[in-house]
C-alpha positions as CSV (number, residue, x, y, z in Angstrom):
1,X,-58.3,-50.8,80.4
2,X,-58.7,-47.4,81.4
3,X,-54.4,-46.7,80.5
4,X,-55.3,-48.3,77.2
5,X,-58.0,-45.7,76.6
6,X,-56.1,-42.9,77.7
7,X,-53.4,-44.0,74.7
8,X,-56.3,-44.0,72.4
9,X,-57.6,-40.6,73.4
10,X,-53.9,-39.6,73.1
11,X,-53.2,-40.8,69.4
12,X,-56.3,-39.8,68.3
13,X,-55.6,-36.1,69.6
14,X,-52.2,-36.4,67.8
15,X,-53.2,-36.8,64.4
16,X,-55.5,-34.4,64.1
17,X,-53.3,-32.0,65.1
18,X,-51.0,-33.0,62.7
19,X,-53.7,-32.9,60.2
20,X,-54.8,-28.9,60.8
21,X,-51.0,-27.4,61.6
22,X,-52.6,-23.7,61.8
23,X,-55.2,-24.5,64.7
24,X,-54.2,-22.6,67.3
25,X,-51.5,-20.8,65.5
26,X,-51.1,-17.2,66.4
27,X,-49.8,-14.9,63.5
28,X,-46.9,-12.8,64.9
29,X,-46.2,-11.6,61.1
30,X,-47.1,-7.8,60.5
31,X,-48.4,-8.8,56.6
32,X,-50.7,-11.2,55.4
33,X,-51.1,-12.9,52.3
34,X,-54.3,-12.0,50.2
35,X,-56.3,-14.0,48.2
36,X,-57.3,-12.9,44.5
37,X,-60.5,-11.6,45.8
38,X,-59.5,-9.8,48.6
39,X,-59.1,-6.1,48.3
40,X,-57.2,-4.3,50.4
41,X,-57.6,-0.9,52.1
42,X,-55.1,1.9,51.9
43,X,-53.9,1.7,55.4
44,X,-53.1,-2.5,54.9
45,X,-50.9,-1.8,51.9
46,X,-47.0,-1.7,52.8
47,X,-44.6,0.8,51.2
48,X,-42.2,-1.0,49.0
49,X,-39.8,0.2,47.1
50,X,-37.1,-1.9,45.0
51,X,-34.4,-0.9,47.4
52,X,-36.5,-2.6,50.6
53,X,-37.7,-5.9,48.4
54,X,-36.1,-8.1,46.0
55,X,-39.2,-8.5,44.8
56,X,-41.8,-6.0,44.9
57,X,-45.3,-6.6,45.2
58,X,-47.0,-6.2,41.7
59,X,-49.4,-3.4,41.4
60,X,-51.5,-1.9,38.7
61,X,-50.8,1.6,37.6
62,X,-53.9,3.8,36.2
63,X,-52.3,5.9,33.5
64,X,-54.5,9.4,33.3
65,X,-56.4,9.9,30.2
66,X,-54.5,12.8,27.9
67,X,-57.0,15.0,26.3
68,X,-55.1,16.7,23.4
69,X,-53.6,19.9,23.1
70,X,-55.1,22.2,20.6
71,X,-52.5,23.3,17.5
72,X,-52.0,26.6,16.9
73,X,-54.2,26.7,13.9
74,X,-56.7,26.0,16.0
75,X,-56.7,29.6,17.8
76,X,-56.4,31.9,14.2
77,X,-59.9,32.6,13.8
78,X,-59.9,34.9,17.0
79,X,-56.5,36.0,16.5
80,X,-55.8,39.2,14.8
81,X,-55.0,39.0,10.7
82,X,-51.3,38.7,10.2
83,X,-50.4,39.4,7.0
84,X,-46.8,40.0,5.1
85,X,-46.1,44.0,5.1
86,X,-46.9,45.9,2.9
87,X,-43.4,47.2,2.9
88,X,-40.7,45.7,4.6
89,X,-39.6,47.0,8.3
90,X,-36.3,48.3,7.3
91,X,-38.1,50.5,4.5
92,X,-40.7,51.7,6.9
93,X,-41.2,55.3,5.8
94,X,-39.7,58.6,7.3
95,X,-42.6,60.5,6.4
96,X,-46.1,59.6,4.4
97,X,-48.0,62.3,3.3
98,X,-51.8,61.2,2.5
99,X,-53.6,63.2,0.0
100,X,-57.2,63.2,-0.5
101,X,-59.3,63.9,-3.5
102,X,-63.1,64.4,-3.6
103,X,-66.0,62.6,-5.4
104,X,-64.6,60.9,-8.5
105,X,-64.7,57.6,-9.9
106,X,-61.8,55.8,-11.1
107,X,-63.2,55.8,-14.8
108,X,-63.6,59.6,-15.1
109,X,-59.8,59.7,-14.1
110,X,-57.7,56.8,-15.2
111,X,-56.8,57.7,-19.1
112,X,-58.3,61.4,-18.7
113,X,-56.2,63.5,-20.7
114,X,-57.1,66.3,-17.8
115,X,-55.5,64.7,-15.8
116,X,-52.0,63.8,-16.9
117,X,-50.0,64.2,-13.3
118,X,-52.4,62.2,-11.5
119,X,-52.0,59.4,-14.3
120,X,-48.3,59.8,-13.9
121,X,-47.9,59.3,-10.5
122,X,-50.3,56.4,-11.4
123,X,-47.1,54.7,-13.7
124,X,-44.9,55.9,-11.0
125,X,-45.8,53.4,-7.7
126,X,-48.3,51.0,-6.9
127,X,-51.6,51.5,-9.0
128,X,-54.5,50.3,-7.1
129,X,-57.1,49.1,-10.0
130,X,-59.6,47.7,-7.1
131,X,-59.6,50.6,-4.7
132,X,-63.3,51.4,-2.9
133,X,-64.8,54.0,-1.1
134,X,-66.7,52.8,1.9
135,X,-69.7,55.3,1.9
136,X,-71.7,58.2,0.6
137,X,-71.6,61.0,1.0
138,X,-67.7,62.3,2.3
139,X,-67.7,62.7,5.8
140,X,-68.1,58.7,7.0
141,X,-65.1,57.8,4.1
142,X,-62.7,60.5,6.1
143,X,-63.6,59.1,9.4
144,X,-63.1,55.6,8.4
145,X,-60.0,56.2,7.1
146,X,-58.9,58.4,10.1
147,X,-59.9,56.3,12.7
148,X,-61.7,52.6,11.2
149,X,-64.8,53.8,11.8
150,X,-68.1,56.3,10.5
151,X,-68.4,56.6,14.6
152,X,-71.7,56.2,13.6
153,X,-72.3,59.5,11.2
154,X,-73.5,58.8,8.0
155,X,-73.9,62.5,6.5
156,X,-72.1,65.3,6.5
157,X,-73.1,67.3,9.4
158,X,-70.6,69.4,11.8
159,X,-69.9,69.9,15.3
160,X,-69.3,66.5,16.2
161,X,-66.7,65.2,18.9
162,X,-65.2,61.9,20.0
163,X,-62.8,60.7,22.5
164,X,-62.2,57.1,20.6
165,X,-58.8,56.5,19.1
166,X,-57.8,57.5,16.2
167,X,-54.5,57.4,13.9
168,X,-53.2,60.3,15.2
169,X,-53.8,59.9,18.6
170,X,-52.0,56.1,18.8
171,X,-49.0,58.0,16.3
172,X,-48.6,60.0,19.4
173,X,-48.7,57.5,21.9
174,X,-46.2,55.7,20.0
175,X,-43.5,58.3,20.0
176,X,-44.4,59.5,15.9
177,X,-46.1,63.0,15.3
178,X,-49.0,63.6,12.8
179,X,-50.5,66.9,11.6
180,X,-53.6,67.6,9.4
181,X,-52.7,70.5,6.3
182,X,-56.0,71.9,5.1
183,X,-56.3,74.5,3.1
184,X,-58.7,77.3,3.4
185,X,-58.8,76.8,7.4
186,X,-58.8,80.0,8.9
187,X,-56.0,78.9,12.1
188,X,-54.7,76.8,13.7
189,X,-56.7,74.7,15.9
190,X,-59.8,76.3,14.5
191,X,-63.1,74.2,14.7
192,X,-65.2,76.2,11.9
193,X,-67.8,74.3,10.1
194,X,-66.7,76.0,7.1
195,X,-64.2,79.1,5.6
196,X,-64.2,80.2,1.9
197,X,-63.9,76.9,0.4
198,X,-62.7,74.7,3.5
199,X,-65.3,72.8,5.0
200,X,-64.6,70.4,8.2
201,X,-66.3,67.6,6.6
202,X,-63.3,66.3,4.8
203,X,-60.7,67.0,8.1
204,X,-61.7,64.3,10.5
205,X,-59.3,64.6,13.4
206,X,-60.8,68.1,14.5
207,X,-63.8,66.1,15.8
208,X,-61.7,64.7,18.1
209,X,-60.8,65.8,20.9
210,X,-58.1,63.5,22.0
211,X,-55.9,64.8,18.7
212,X,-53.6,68.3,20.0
213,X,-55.7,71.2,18.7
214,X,-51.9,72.0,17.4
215,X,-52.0,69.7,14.8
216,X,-54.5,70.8,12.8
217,X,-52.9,73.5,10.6
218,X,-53.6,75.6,7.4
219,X,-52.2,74.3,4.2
220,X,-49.9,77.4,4.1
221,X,-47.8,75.9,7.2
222,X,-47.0,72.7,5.0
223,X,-43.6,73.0,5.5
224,X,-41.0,73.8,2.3
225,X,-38.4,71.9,4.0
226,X,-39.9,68.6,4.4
227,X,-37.8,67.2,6.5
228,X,-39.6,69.1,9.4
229,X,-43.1,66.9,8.2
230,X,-44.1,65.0,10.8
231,X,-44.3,61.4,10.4
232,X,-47.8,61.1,9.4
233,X,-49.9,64.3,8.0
234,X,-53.3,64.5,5.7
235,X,-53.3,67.1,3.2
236,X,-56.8,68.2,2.3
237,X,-57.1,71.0,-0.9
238,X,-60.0,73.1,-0.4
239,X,-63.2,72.4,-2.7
240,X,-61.9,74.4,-6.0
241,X,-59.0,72.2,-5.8
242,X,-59.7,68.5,-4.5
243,X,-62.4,68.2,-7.8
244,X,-65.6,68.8,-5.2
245,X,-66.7,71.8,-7.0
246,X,-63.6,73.0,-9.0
247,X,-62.6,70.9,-12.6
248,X,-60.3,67.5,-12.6
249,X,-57.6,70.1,-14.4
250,X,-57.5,72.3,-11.8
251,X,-56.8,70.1,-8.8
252,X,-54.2,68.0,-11.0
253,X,-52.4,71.3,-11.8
254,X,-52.8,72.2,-7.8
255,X,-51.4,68.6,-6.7
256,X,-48.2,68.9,-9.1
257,X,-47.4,72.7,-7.8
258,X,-48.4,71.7,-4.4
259,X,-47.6,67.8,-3.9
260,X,-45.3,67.3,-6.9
261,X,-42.3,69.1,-5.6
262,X,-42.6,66.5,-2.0
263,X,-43.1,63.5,-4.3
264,X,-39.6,63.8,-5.7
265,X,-37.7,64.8,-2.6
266,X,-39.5,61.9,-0.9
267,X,-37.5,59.5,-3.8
268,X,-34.2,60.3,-1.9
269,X,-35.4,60.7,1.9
270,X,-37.4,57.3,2.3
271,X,-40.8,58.9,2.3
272,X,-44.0,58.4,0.8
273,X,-47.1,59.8,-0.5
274,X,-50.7,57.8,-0.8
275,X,-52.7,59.6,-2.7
276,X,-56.9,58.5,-2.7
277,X,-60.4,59.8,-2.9
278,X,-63.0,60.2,-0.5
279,X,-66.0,58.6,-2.6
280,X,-66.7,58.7,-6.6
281,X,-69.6,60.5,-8.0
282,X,-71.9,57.7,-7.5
283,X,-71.6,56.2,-11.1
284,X,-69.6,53.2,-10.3
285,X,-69.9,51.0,-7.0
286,X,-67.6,53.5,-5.6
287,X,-64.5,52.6,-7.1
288,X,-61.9,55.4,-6.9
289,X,-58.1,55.1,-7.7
290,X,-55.6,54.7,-4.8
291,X,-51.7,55.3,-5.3
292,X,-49.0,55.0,-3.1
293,X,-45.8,56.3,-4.7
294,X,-42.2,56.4,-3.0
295,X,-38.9,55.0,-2.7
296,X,-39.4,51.7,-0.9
297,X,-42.9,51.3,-3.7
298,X,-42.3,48.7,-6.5
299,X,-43.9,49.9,-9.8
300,X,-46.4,47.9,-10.8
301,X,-51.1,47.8,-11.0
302,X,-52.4,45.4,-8.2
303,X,-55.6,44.1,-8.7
304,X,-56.2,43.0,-4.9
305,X,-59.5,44.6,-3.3
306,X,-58.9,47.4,-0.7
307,X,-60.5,50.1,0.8
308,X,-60.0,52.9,3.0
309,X,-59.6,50.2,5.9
310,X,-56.9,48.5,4.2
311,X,-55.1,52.1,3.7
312,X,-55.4,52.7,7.3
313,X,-54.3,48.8,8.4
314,X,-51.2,49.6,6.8
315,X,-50.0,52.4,8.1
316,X,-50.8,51.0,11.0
317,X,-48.6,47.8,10.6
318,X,-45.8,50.1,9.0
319,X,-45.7,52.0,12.8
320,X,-46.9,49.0,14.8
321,X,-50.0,50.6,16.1
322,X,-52.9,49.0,17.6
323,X,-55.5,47.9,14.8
324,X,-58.8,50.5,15.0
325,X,-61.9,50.1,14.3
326,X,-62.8,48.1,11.3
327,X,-59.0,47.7,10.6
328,X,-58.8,44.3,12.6
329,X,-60.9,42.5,10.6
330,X,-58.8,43.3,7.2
331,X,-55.2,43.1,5.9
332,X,-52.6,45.4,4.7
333,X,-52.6,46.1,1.1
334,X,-49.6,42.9,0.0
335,X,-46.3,42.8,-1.9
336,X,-45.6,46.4,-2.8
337,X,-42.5,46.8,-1.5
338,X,-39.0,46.3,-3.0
């Protein structure tokens, strides 16, 4: 009985063994295999690479979210204005010589029969017809077209000096040479308020002191070979002759003895001449003629707005100098180049 009961306890030991084969089991594998809901940790999850499994584990790969690249339009508005030249850089000009009248409107000149050299240089280059002053009275109109800004003066007093930059000064910088002709000042370097008919008013770049006392110079050192010009210079008649106090027939019979002789030398030796007035006489909105005449110049009236900014924007884009003042927020006077 007792053997018979031992067999029992024997067979009945031996099928459920058989029935749970893991009991007892102990795992000498170094990976397990996870259910769906297990997660694991970093330091459970093996290496593999297809060269060390035929069949690599499948995992999911996050992809990064791509935030989109601005275009290039996007950055414009904070970019300076770039604009097509004025003139062309292989016609960039050997010498420009600016000339600046006083205190008329475009209406009391255009068509004046006292006036028959200006007109023709008018019919000889490009013919601003929406040219304005930026100002009254004189003084702020030459310092914004000297340097792109009234540094702050808005009448005509004297004595003033700045340190800012200035079209002369960034000339210089840039390896080009500038000088200032006026007429009536009593020498070189000289600071006077006034002289016989000069008056400092209308010759910005003495109030600064950053500009070579060297280059400010009587009109009667203009040079008679103009080849020696530098590359920039301002010539400014005294007040008999620039229409401030004298007639419109006297300073258009002083700009064809004085100018007229440079205006056709400068049709052969890549030069140019802008001729412009400070302010009109108050009678029109401040609308003055501007005229840039020369070699590289096509012939033709523009109608485009401009003022004494867009005068001074272009020079600066014909030397590539930094934009001042005011000048960065406008554009080069367009498409009068051949």
């Amino acid at each position: 009985m007792k053997r018979t009961y031992m067999a029992v306890s024997f067979l009945l030991l031996f099928v459920t063994a058989c029935s749970n084969p893991n009991q007892g089991h102990v795992a000498t594998s170094t990976t397990s295999t996870l259910s769906p809901t297990q997660t694991p940790t970093p330091a459970a999850l093996p290496t593999v690479t297809p060269e060390s499994s035929n069949q690599p584990a499948k995992q999911e790969v996050l992809l990064p979210t791509l935030t989109p690249l601005p275009s290039p339009q996007s950055t414009a508005s904070v970019q300076p204005k770039v604009t097509n030249p004025a003139i062309s850089d292989g016609s960039k000009p050997d010498h420009v010589v600016i000339v600046v009248e006083e205190n008329h409107s475009y209406e009391k000149l255009i068509g004046n029969a006292s006036a028959p050299y200006i007109n023709a240089l008018a019919g000889q280059g490009a013919f601003f017809t929406h040219s304005y002053a930026v100002a009254h009275p004189s003084q702020p109109n030459y310092l914004v077209l000297f340097s792109g800004s009234d540094q702050g003066v808005k009448n005509d007093s004297c004595g003033h000096e700045f340190k800012t930059a200035n079209l002369a000064s960034e000339l210089v910088k840039a390896g080009y040479s500038f000088a200032g002709y006026s007429e009536d000042l009593p020498a070189v370097g000289s600071t006077a308020c006034t002289n016989h008919q000069y008056g400092r008013k209308h010759s910005p770049w003495v109030s600064f002191s950053n500009v070579a006392k060297e280059s400010n110079k009587p009109f009667d050192q203009f040079p008679k070979d103009y080849s020696k010009l530098p590359t920039v210079s301002f010539v400014i008649p005294n007040l008999d002759n620039d229409m401030h106090d004298g007639t419109i027939l006297a300073a258009d019979d002083w700009l064809k003895k004085n100018i007229g002789p440079y205006v056709t030398w400068a049709q052969s030796h890549n030069s140019l001449l802008i001729l412009t007035w400070d302010e009109d006489d108050s009678s029109k909105d401040n609308h003055i003629p501007t005229i840039f005449v020369g070699p590289m110049i096509k012939q033709a009236k523009y109608d485009q707005h401009i003022t004494h900014l867009n005068v001074l924007r272009t020079l600066e884009e014909l030397y590539k100098l930094p934009y001042l003042g005011g000048t960065a927020d406008v554009s080069a006077v367009q498409g009068i180049g051949k």
